[in-house]
C-alpha positions in Angstrom: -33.5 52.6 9.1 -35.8 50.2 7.5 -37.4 51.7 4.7 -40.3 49.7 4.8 -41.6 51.1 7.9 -40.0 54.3 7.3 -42.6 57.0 7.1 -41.8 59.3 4.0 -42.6 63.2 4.0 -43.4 65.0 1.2 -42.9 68.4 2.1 -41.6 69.5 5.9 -42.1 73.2 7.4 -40.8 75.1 11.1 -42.6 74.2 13.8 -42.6 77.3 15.9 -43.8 77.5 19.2 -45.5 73.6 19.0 -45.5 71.7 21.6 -47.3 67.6 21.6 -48.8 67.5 25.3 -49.8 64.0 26.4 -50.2 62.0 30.5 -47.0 59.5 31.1 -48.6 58.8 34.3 -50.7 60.0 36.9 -50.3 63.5 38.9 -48.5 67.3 37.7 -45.4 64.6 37.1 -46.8 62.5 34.9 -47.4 65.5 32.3 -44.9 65.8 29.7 -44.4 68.2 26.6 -42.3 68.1 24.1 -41.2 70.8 21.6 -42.8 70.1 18.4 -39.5 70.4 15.7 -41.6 70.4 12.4 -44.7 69.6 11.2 -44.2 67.2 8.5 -46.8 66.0 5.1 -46.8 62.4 4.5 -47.0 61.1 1.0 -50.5 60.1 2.2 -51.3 63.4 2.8 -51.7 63.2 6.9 -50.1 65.8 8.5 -47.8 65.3 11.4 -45.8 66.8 13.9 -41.9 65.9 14.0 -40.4 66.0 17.6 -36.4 65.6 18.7 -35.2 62.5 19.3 -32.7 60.6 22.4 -33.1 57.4 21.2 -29.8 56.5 20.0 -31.3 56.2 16.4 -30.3 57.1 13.1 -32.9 60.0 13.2 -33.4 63.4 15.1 -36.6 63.5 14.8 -39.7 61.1 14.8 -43.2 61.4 14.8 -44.5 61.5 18.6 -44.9 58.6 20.9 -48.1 56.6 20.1 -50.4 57.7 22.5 -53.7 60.5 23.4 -52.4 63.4 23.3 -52.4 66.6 21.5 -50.9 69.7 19.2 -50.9 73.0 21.2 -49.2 76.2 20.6 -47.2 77.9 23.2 -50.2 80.3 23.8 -52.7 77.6 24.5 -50.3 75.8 27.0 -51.4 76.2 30.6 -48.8 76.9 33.2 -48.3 73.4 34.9 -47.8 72.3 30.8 -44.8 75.1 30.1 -43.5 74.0 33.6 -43.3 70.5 31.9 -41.8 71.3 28.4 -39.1 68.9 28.0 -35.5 70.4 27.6 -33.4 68.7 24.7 
């Protein structure tokens, strides 16, 4: 990993019941929600969610994709996102 782009944590916690929901594409197919690993601090101080990884990378987990989307618990997800919750 190349530590210059490397984010670095300061502290890391369980991430119960989080998912990150975002649109990959149009229609109830292009939802997708991931599990949400661990929330993470960064030595800046943001706060971040940690999700699994298929990459083929020397990590498990990484921050999620960069795109709109959004931290909700399992209680908050609406039916057509829990049908969507991506399997690892």
């Amino acid at each position: 990993m190349n530590d210059m782009t490397s984010p670095r944590y300061q502290s890391i916690s369980a991430a119960t019941d989080w998912f990150f929901v975002f649109r990959s594409g149009p229609g109830p197919d292009g939802l997708t929600v991931w599990p949400v690993a661990m929330w993470a601090v960064t030595t800046e101080g943001k706060a971040v969610g940690l999700v699994g990884t298929t990459d083929g990378l020397d990590r498990l987990v990484q921050p999620p994709p960069n795109t709109k989307g959004q931290y909700k618990h399992f209680r908050q997800l609406t039916e057509p996102e829990q049908n969507s919750i991506r399997k690892f």
